[in-house]
PAFI-898538 format. One record per residue (C-alpha): x, y, z. Coordinates in Angstrom, 3 decimals, always signed. Layout:
N
+----------+----------+----------+
:        u :        v :        w :
+----------+----------+----------+
:        X :        Y :        Z :
...
+----------+----------+----------+
***
This chain:
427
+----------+----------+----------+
:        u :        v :        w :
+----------+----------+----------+
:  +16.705 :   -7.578 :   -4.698 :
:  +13.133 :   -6.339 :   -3.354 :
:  +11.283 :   -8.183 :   -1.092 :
:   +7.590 :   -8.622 :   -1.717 :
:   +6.515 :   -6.708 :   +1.390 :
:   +9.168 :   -3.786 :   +0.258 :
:   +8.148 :   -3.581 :   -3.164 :
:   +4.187 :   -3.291 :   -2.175 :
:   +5.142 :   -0.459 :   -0.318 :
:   +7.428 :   +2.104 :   -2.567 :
:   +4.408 :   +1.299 :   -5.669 :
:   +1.667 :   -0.635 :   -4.036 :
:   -0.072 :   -3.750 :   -4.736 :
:   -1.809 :   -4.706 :   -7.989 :
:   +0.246 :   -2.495 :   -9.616 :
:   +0.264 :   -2.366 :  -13.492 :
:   +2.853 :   -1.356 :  -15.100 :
:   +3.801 :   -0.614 :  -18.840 :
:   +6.968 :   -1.942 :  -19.086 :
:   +9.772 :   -3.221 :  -17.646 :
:  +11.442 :   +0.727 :  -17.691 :
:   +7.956 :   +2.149 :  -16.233 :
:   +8.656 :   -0.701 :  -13.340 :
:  +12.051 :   +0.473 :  -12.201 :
:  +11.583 :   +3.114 :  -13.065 :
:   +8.480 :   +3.262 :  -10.202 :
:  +10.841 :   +1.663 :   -8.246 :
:  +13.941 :   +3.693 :   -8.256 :
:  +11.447 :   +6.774 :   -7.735 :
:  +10.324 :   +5.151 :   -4.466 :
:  +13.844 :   +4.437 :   -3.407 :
:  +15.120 :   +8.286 :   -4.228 :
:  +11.904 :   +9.024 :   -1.865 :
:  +12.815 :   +6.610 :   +1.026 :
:  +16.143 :   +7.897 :   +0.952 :
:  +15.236 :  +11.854 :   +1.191 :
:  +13.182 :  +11.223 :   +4.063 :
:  +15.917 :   +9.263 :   +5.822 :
:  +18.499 :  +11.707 :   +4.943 :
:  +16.166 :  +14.295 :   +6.669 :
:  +15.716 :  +12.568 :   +9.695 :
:  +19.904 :  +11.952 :   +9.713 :
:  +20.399 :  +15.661 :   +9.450 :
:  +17.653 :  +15.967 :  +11.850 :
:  +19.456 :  +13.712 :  +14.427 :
:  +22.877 :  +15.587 :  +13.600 :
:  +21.862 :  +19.384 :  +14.134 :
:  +20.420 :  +17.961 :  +17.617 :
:  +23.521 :  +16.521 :  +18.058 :
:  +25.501 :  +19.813 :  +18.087 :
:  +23.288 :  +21.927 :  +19.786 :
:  +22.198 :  +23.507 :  +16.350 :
:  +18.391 :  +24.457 :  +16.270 :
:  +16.119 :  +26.181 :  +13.517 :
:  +16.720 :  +23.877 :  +10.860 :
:  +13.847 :  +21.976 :  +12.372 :
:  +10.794 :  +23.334 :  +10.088 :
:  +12.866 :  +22.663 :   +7.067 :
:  +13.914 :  +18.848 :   +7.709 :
:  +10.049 :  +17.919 :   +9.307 :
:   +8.523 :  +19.833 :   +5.680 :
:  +11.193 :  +18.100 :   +3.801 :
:  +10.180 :  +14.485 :   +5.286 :
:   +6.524 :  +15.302 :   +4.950 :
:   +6.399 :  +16.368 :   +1.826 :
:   +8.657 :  +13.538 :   +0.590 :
:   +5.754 :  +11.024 :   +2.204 :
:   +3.106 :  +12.669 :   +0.122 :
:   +5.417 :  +11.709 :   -2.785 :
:   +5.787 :   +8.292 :   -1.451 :
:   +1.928 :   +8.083 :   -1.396 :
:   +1.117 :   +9.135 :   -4.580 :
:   +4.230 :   +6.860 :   -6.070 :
:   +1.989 :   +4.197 :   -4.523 :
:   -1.214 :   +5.176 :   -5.642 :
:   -0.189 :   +4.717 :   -9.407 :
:   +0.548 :   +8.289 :   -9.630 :
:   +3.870 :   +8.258 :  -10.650 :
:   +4.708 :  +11.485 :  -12.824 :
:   +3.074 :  +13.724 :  -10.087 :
:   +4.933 :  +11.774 :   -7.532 :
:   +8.391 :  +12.349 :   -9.523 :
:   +7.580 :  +16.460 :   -9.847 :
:   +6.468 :  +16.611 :   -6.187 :
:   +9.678 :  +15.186 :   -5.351 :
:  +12.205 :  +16.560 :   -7.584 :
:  +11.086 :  +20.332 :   -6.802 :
:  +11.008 :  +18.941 :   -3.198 :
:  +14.655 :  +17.857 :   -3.124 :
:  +15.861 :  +21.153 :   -5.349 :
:  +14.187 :  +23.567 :   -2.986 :
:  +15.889 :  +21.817 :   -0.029 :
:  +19.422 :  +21.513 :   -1.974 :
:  +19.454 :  +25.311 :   -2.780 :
:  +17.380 :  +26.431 :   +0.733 :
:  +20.284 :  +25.088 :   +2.603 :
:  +23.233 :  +25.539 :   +0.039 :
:  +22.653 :  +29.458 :   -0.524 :
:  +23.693 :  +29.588 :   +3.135 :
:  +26.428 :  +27.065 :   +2.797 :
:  +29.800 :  +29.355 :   +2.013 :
:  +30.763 :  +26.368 :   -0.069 :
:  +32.142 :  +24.916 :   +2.843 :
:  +29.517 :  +21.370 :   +3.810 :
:  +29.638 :  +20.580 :   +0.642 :
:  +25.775 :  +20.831 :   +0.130 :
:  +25.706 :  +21.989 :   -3.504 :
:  +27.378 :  +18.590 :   -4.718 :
:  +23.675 :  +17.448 :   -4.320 :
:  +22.743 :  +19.807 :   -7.104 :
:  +24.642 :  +17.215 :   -9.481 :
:  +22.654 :  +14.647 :   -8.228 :
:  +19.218 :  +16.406 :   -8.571 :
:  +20.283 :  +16.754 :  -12.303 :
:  +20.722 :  +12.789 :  -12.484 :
:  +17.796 :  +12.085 :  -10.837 :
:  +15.731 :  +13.883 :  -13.338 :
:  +16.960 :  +12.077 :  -16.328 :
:  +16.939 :   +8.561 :  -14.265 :
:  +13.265 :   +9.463 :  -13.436 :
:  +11.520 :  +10.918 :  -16.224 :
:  +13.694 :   +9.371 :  -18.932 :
:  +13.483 :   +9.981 :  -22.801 :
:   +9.395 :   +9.614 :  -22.321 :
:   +9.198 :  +13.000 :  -20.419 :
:  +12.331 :  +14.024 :  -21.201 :
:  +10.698 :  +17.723 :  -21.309 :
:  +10.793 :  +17.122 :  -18.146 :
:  +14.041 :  +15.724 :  -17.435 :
:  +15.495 :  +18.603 :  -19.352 :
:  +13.355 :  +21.131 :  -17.277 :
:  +14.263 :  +20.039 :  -13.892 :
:  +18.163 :  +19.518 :  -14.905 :
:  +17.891 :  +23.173 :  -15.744 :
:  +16.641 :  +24.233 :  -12.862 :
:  +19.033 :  +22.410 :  -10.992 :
:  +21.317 :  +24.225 :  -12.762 :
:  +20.661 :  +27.328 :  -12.500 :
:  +19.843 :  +27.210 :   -8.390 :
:  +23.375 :  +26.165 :   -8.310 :
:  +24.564 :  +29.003 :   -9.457 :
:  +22.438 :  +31.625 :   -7.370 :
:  +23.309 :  +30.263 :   -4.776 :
:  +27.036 :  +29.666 :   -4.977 :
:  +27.025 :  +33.560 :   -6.916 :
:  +24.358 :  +35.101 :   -6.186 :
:  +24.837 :  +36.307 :   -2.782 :
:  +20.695 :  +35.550 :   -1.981 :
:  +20.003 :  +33.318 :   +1.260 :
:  +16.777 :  +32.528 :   +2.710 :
:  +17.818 :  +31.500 :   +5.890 :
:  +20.396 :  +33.885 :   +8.538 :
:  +24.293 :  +33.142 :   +8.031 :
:  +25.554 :  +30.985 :  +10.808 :
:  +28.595 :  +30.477 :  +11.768 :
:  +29.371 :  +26.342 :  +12.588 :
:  +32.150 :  +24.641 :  +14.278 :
:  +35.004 :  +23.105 :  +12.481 :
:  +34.173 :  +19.883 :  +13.553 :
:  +30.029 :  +20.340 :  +12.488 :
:  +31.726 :  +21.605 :   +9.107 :
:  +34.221 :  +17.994 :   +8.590 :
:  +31.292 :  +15.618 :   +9.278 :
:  +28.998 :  +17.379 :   +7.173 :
:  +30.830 :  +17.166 :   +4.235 :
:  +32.067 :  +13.824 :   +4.858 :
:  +28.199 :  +12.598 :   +4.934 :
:  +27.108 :  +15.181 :   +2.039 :
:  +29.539 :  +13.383 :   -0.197 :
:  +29.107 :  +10.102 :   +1.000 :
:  +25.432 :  +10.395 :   +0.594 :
:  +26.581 :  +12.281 :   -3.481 :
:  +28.604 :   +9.419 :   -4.159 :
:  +26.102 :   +6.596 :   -3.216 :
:  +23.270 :   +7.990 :   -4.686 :
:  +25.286 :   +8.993 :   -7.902 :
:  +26.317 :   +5.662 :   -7.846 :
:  +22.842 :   +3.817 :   -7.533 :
:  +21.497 :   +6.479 :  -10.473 :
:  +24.035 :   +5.142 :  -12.752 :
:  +24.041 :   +1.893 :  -12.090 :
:  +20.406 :   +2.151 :  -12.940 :
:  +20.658 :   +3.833 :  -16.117 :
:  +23.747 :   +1.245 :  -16.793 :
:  +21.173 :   -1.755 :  -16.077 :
:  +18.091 :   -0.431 :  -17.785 :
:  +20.423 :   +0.325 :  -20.840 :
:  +21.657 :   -3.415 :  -20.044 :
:  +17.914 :   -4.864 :  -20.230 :
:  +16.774 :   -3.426 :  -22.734 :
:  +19.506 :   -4.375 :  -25.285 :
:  +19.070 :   -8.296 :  -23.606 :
:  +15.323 :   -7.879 :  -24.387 :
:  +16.310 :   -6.420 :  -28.249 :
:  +18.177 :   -9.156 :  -28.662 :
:  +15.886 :  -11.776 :  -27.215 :
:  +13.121 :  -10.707 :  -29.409 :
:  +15.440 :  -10.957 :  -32.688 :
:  +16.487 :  -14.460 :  -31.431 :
:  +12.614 :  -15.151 :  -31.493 :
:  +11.997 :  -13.289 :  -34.587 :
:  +14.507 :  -15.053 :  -36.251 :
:  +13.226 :  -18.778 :  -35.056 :
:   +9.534 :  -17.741 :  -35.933 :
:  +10.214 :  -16.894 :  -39.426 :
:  +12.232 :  -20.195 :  -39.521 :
:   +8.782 :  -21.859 :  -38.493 :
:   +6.743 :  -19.787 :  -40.492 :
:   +8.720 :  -20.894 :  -43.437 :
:   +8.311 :  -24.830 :  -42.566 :
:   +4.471 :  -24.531 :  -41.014 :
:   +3.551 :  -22.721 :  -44.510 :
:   +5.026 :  -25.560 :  -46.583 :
:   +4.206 :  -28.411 :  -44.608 :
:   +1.132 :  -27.232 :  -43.950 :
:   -0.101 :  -26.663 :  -47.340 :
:   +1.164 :  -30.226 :  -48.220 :
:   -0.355 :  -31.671 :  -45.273 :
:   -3.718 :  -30.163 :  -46.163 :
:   -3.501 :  -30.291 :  -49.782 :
:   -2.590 :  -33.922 :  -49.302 :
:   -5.784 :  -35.749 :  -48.109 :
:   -8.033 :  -33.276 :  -49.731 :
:   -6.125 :  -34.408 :  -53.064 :
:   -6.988 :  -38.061 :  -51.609 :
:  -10.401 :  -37.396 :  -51.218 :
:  -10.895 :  -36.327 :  -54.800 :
:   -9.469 :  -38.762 :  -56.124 :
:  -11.099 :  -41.581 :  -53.371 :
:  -14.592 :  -39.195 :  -54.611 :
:  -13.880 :  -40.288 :  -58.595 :
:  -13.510 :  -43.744 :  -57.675 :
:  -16.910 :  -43.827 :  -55.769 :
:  -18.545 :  -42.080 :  -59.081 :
:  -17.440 :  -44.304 :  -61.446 :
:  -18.455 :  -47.770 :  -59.648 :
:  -21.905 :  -49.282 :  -58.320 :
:  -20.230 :  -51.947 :  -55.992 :
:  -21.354 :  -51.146 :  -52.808 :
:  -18.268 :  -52.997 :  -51.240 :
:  -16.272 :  -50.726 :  -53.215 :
:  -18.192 :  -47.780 :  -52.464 :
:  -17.854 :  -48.907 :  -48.743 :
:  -14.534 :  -49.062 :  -48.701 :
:  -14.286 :  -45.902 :  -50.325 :
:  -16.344 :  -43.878 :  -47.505 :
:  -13.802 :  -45.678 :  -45.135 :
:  -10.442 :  -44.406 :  -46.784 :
:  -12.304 :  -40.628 :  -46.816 :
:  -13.205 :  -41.086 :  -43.522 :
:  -10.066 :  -41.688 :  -42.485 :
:   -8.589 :  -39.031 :  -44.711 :
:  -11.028 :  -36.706 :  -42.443 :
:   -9.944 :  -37.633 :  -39.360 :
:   -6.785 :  -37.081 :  -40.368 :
:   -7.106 :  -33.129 :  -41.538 :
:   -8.756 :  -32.931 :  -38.032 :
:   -6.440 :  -34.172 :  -36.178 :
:   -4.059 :  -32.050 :  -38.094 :
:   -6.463 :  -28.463 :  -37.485 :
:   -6.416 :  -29.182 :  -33.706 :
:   -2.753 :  -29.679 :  -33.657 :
:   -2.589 :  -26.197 :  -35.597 :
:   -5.134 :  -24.862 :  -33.228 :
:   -3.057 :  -26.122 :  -29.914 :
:   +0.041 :  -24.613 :  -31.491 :
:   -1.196 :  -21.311 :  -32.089 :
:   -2.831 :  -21.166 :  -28.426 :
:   -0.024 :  -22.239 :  -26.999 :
:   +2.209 :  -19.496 :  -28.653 :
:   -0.183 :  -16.783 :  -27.661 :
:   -2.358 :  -17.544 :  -24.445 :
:   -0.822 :  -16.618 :  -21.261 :
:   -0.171 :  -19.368 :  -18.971 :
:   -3.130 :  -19.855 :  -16.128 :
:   -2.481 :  -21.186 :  -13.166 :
:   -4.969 :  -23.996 :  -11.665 :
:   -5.204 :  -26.918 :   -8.992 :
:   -5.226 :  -30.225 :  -10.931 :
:   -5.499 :  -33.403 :   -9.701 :
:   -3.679 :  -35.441 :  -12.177 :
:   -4.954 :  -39.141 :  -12.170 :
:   -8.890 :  -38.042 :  -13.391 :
:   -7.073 :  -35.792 :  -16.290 :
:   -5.146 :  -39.293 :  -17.403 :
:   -8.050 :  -41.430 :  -16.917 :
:   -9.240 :  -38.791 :  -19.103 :
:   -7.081 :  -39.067 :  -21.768 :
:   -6.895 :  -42.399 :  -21.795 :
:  -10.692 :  -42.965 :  -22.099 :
:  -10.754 :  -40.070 :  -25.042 :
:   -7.827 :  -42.164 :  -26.732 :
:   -8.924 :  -46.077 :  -26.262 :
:  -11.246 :  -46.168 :  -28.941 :
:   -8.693 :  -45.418 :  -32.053 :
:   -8.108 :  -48.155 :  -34.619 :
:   -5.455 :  -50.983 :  -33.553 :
:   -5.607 :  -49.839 :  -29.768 :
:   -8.520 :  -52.604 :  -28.541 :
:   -5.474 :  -54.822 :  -26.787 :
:   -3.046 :  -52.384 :  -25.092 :
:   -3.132 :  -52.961 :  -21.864 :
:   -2.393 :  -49.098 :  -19.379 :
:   -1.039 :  -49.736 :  -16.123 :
:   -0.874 :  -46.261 :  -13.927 :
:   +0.661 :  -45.600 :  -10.769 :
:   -0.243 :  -41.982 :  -10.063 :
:   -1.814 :  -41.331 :   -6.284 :
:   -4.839 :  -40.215 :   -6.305 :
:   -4.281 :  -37.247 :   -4.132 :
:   -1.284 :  -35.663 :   -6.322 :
:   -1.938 :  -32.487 :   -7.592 :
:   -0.036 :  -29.591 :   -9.248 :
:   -0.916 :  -26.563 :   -9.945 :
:   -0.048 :  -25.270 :  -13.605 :
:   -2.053 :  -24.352 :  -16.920 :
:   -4.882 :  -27.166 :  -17.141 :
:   -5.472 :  -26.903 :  -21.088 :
:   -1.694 :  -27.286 :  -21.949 :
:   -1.330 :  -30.021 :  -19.520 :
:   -4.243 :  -31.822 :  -20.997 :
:   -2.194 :  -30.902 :  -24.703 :
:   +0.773 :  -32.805 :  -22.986 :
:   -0.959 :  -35.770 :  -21.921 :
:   -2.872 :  -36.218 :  -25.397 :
:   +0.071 :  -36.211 :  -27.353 :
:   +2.345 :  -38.276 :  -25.254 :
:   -0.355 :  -40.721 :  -24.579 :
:   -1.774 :  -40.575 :  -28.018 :
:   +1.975 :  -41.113 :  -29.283 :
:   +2.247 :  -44.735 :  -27.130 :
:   -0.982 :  -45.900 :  -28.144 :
:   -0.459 :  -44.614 :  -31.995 :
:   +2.923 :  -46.656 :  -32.061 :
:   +1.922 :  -50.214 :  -30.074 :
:   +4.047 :  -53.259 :  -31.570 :
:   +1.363 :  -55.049 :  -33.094 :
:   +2.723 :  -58.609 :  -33.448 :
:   +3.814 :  -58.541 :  -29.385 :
:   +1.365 :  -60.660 :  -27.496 :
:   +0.977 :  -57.745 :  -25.066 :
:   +0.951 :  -54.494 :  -26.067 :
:   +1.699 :  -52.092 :  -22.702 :
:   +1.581 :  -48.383 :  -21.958 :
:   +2.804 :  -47.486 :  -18.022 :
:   +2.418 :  -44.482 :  -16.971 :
:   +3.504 :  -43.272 :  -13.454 :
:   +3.099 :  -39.630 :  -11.974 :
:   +5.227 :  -38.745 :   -8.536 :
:   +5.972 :  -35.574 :   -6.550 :
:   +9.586 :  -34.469 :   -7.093 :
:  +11.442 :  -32.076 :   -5.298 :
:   +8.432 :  -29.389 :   -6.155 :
:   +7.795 :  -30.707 :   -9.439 :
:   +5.736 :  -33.631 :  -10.937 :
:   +7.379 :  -36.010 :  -12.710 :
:   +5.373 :  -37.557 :  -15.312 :
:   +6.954 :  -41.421 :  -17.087 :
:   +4.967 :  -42.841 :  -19.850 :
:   +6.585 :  -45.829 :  -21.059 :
:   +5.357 :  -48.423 :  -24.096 :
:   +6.602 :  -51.475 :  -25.248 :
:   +5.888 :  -50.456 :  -28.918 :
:   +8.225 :  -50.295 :  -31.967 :
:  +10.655 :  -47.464 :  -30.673 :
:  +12.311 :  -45.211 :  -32.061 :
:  +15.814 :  -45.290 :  -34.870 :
:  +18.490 :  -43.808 :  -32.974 :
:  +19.269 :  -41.870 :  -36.120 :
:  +15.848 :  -39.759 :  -36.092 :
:  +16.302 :  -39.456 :  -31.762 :
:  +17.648 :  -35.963 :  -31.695 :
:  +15.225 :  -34.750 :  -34.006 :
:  +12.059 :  -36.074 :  -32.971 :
:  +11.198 :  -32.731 :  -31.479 :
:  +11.129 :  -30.290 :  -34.607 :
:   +9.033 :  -29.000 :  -36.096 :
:   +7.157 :  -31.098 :  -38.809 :
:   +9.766 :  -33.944 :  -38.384 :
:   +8.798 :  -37.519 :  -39.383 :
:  +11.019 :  -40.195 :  -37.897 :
:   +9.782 :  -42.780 :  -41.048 :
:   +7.766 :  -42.712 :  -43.959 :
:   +5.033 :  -44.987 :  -42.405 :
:   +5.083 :  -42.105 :  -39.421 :
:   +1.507 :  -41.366 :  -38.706 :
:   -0.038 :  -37.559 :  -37.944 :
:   +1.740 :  -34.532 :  -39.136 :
:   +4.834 :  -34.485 :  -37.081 :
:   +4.335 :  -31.537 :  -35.265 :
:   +2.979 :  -33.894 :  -31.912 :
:   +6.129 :  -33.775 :  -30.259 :
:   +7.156 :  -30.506 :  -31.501 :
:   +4.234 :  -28.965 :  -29.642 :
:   +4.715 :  -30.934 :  -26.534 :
:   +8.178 :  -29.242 :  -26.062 :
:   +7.058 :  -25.702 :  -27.088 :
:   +4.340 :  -26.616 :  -24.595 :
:   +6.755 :  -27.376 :  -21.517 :
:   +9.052 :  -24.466 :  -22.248 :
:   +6.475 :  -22.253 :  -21.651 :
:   +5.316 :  -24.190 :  -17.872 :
:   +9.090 :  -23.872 :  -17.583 :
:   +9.142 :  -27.811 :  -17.322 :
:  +11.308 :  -30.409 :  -19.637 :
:  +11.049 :  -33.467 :  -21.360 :
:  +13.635 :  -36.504 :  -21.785 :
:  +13.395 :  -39.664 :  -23.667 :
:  +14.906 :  -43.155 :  -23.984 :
:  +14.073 :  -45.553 :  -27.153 :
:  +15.363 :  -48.776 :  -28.034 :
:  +13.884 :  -49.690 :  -32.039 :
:  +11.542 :  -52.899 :  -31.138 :
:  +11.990 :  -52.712 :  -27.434 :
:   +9.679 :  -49.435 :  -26.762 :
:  +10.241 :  -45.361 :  -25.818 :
:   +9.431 :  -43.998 :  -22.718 :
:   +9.330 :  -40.228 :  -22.004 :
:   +9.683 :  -38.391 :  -18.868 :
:   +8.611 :  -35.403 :  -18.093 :
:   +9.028 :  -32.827 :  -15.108 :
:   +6.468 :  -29.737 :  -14.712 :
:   +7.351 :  -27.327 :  -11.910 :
:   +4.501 :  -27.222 :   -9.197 :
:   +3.524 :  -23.709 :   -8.621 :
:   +2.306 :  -24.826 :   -5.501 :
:   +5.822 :  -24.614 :   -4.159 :
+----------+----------+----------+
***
């Protein structure tokens, strides 16, 4: 794996790129580049070695040409940088293995040129790919038949001759190696991506399916109510009744607003990228609380909190604040109204770089039987279940994408309490 540092230096920082192919792609051009410049200062090192001079002009052109390369890879130029390189690298390959007599071992490199041009410029530019394997090809063969050299024939010692194959093909075999396994693992990502996005397809269309028919009923239903609640007004001149009328709509109102902003939260939630923020979590609950206290039933529920005033996390402000309102909401929504103290506790602590987040009731609970479902889509655990169902259903959506989880433990009469961790990108 790259470091940070590394990474920032083969494509540079702020990079954007494409895709996930376009990325390694970037990357594996950088690392071909890194590689031909230390291969030219080996062979550098090696004809000192053995008193062999004149290569010199070659292996210093080869290096600084590959370090333009490297500096236009990291200036976002990345198809120049690829066709700077790969006529670099065939030039060099053919320079040196017209003059070989087939005996270093130099022309195996040819092979790998061909490689490298398909790994590089992929099916995209594969114009490209196609053109350089070609040429590859066909320098090969002048040199190996056609009797042209640039440079003089030399004559080397046996022992030059053994170690220069044995790093030419060690050098082959790596590289041809690290090509494939590229092409292996981009083939390998992609089809994990395919299939991730059918998995998500698949489970969207699902939802689709439920949202559109619970939807419609949940919207049809109090607008139905209201008609009807609207007849009932017309045809009487008790105020009392008409009073209790606007009530009921009123209600029925609040209700199809409620049920919009839960719509609204889902749909931002599914499409908004996450942002990243310093929160400091006790003012956001006081928050909530204080945006909560005032709905019907709630006047005697006494919150208790236990969060320090100096914790803070850093994570995506609106969906935390989407968290809170639900879970919060939820404990207030189902107090035990014949207890003679109704409780919500709610404790926040730091947690091996995450927040853990308790709320705990003393409320009515939950049926074991509806436990394991509480978190679907549109699921009601009772008829007298108030809101739409999609609360909960949200609030896990919501922590999958922070990359944080949710538990819960209900006893029916006793209370729920929920307990959530969200990962601290502080850490």
């Amino acid at each position: 794996m790259l470091t940070k540092k590394f990474r920032d230096f083969i494509i540079g920082k702020d990079t954007y790129i494409v895709s996930w192919v376009d990325y390694k792609n970037a990357i594996l051009s950088g690392h071909l580049i890194v590689v031909t410049i230390l291969v030219g200062i080996i062979y550098l090192i090696n004809d000192r070695l053995y008193g062999i001079y004149g290569n010199e002009p070659y292996y210093i052109a080869v290096i600084i040409i590959a370090i333009v390369s490297l500096i236009l890879n990291r200036k976002r130029k990345y198809l120049l940088a690829k066709i700077l390189f790969m006529l670099n690298i065939n030039v060099i390959i053919f320079l040196f293995a017209s003059n070989d007599a087939y005996r270093t071992g130099i022309y195996m490199f040819f092979v790998i040129a061909g490689i490298s041009g398909f790994a590089l410029f992929g099916h995209k530019d594969r114009k490209l790919a196609i053109a350089f394997a070609s040429l590859s090809a066909v320098l090969f063969f002048i040199s190996y038949w056609g009797g042209f050299s640039i440079q003089p024939k030399r004559v080397f010692t046996e022992e030059y001759i053994q170690i220069s194959f044995a790093t030419n093909f060690m050098i082959a075999l790596i590289t041809g190696i690290a090509l494939l396994f590229f092409l292996v693992d981009v083939n390998h990502t992609t089809e994990k991506e395919i299939l991730t996005k059918n998995d998500l397809l698949a489970k969207t269309n699902k939802e689709l399916d439920r949202f559109v028919y619970s939807a419609s009923h949940d919207l049809r239903a109090p607008l139905r109510s209201l008609l009807g609640l609207i007849e009932v007004t017309q045809k009487t001149n008790d105020p009392e009744e008409v009073h209790q009328c606007l009530d009921l709509m009123k209600q029925r109102v609040h209700n199809m607003d409620g049920f919009i902003k839960e719509i609204i939260d889902f749909s931002r939630n599914a499409r908004q990228e996450v942002r990243r923020e310093r929160i400091l979590l006790l003012p956001m609950i006081q928050e909530t609380i204080e945006d909560l206290k005032f709905a019907e039933g709630t006047e005697q529920i006494y919150v208790r909190l236990d969060v320090s005033p100096a914790l803070e996390i850093v994570s995506d402000t609106t969906r935390v604040k989407v968290i809170l309102h639900n879970l919060i909401g939820n404990a207030f929504k189902y107090h035990d109204a014949q207890k003679p103290q109704q409780e919500v506790f709610i404790k926040a602590i730091q947690d091996e770089g995450r927040v853990r987040i308790d709320i705990e009731d003393n409320g009515i609970g939950i049926p074991k039987e509806h436990q394991e479902k509480i978190f679907e889509m549109f699921y009601r655990a009772s008829e007298k279940s108030q809101g739409s169902g999609l609360g909960l259903y949200i609030v896990q959506e919501t922590l999958t994408r922070l990359k944080g989880s949710i538990q819960m433990k209900s006893t029916p009469g006793q209370g729920s309490q929920f307990r959530l961790f969200l990962p601290d990108q502080n850490y």
